[in-house]
Phi, psi and omega in degrees: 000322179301321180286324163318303212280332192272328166303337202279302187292347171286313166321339186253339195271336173297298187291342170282299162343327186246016176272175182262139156297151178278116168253160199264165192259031194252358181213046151283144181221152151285216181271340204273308176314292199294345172265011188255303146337304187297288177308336160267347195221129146316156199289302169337291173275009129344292214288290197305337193293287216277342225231357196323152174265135156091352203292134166122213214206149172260211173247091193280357162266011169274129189274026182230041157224143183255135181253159175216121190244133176218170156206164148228130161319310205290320174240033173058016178270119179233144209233141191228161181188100193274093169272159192236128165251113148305098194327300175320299214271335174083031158285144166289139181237336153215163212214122165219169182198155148232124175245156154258107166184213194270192176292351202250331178283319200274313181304330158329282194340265165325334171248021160272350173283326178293359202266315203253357173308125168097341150304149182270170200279336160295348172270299181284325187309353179256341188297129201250148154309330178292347179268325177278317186295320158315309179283331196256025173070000180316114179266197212299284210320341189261358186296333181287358158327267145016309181255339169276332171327301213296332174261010172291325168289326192279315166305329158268349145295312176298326203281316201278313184312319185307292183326344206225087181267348172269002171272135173306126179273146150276172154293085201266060146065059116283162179280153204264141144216154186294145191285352162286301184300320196276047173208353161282000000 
């Protein structure tokens, strides 16, 4: 009788073992998808797709968070991207994003918020779509991922300046020239 019951609880203890993790389902794939998926997207934007970073929203009327709002028409990715500045010093001290879009739009996201954290707001205002597209493998078809990230920082650095009219705005990566040369 003892062997039953011990045969029984091993049995179960196999089948909770041989069950699947629990995935939300929004980011279940089949076998076909996920091998398909794999074989088109870097391991990077893998990681960042399934791992975001950074996910969720600040208080966008507290005046020391800047909002960026972008989209693109052409594929329906659309990107909100919130930063928080220390006023002194004019560092990002926090970063969130929500994006709707493809793997490659959520994967921007996530590492550019791991990217301009800690940065002063003049630093990111220099951050190019060519630097993300890079890091993360983008291949041609995927660059405007990529260009929305870059303009989701730049929309939010513009965002934070509105807010802060005593704050010195940057250079948000126009060419700088002396007030001589453009009037020669």
């Amino acid at each position: 009788m003892l062997s039953r019951s011990v045969r029984a609880l091993s049995g179960r203890a196999l089948a909770a073992s041989l069950r699947p993790v629990a995935i939300p389902v929004a980011r279940q794939l089949s076998p076909a998808i996920a091998f398909t998926a794999r074989r088109s997207y870097h391991e990077k934007v893998l990681d960042h797709y399934s791992r975001p970073r950074n996910v969720g929203t600040l208080d966008k009327s507290d005046a020391s968070v800047g909002e960026g709002l972008v989209g693109a028409p052409a594929c329906g990715d659309v990107m909100r991207l919130h930063i928080k500045v220390d006023p002194e010093t004019q560092v990002i001290s926090d970063v969130r994003f929500k994006t709707f879009g493809c793997g490659s739009a959520i994967a921007s996201s996530s590492y550019l918020t791991e990217l301009v954290r800690g940065m002063t707001l003049e630093e990111a205002s220099k951050v190019k779509n060519t630097e993300i597209a890079k890091e993360l493998c983008l291949p041609p078809v995927k660059l405007h991922c990529s260009m929305l990230a870059e303009d989701a920082i730049k929309s939010a650095i513009n965002n934070y300046y509105k807010k802060n009219p005593n704050v010195k705005p940057t250079n948000l990566g126009g060419r700088e020239q002396k007030l001589e040369a453009m009037a020669a």
